[in-house]
N, C-alpha and C positions, 0 to 999 in steps of 0.2 A: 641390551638395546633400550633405549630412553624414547617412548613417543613421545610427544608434544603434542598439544593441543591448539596450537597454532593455525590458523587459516592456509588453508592451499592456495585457493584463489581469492582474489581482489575485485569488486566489480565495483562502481561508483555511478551513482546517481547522480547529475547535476543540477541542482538546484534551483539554477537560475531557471530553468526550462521550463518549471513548474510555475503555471499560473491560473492555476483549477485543477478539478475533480481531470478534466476530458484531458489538458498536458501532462498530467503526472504519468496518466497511463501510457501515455506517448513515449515519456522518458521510460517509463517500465521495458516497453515493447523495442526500444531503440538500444538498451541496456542488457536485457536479457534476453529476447528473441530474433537478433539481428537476420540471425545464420539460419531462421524457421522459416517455412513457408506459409506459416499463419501468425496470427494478433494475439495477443490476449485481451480481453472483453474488460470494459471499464467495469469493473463489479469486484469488491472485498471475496470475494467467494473466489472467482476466476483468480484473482493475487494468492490467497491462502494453497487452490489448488495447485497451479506451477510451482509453488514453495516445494509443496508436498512431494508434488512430481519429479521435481529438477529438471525442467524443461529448459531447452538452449543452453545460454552459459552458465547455468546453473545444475547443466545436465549430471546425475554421476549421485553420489554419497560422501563427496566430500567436505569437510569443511570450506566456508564461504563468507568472508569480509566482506561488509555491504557497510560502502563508506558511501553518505549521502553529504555532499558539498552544500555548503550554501542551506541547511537545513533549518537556519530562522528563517528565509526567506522564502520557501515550500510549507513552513508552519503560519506563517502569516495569510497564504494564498489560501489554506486549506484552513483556513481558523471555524470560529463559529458562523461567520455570516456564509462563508459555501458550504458547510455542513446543513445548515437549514434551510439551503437552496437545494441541494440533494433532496432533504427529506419532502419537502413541498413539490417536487419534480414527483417524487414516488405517491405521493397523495393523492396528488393530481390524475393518477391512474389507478385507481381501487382494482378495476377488473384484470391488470394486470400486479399487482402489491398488496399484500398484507397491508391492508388499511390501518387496523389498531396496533401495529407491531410497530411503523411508522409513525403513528400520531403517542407511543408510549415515547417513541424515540425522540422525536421533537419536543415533547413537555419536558424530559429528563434534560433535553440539550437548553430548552429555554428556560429550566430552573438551575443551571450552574452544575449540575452533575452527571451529564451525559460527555463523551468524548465526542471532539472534534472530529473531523477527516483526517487528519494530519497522525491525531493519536492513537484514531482505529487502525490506520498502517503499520503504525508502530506496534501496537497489540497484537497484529497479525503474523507481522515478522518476528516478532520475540515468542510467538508459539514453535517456532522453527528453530529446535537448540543447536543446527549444524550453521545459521544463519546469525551471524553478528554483527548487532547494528552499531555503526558507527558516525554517530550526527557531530558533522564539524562545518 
């Protein structure tokens, strides 16, 4: 018997939907939590978790093809100008944010070697070796 290493299922993100931090998560929760009776929380943490989880259609241990459409045009929304609106957003509230974790994050972002939003996703997803990202 010959397995494969092939994706079971297929889910796709589209693209176009994405026009910030707050719709990307939209598309997340529209794409993977249809069929739940809850959201997942706009936060890199809550995305890395349901990975972790397999929450909704991601439920189970199986291999997952996560084809994102349109993905210059969710890379451009999510560039460095809303990465440093995020990070200013979290500044902006010390008493709830790591203050210096945040202001390390926006000098690294304002010196050319910090990732965008766009690439922190991508970093998150590619920690998920059952999850293959597919930017087309």
């Amino acid at each position: 018997m010959t397995q494969t290493n092939s994706p079971e299922l297929t889910l796709t993100i589209d693209g176009t939907r994405v026009e910030g931090i707050a719709s990307f998560y939209a598309e997340i929760n529209r794409v993977f939590m249809a069929q739940e009776d809850w959201e997942l929380g706009a936060s890199l943490d809550a995305l890395d978790d349901m990975l972790y989880g397999g929450y909704g259609a991601a439920q189970g241990n199986a291999p997952v093809r996560l084809r994102w459409l349109n993905a210059e045009h969710s890379r451009t929304k999510l560039d460095i100008a809303a990465t440093r609106a995020h990070y200013l957003d979290k500044l902006a509230r010390p008493d709830t944010f790591n203050h210096q974790h945040w202001l390390r994050a926006l000098h690294a972002l304002e010196a050319g070697h910090g990732p965008t939003y766009f690439e922190q996703i991508c970093q998150v997803i590619a920690g998920h070796s059952r999850f293959a990202l597919e930017l087309v």
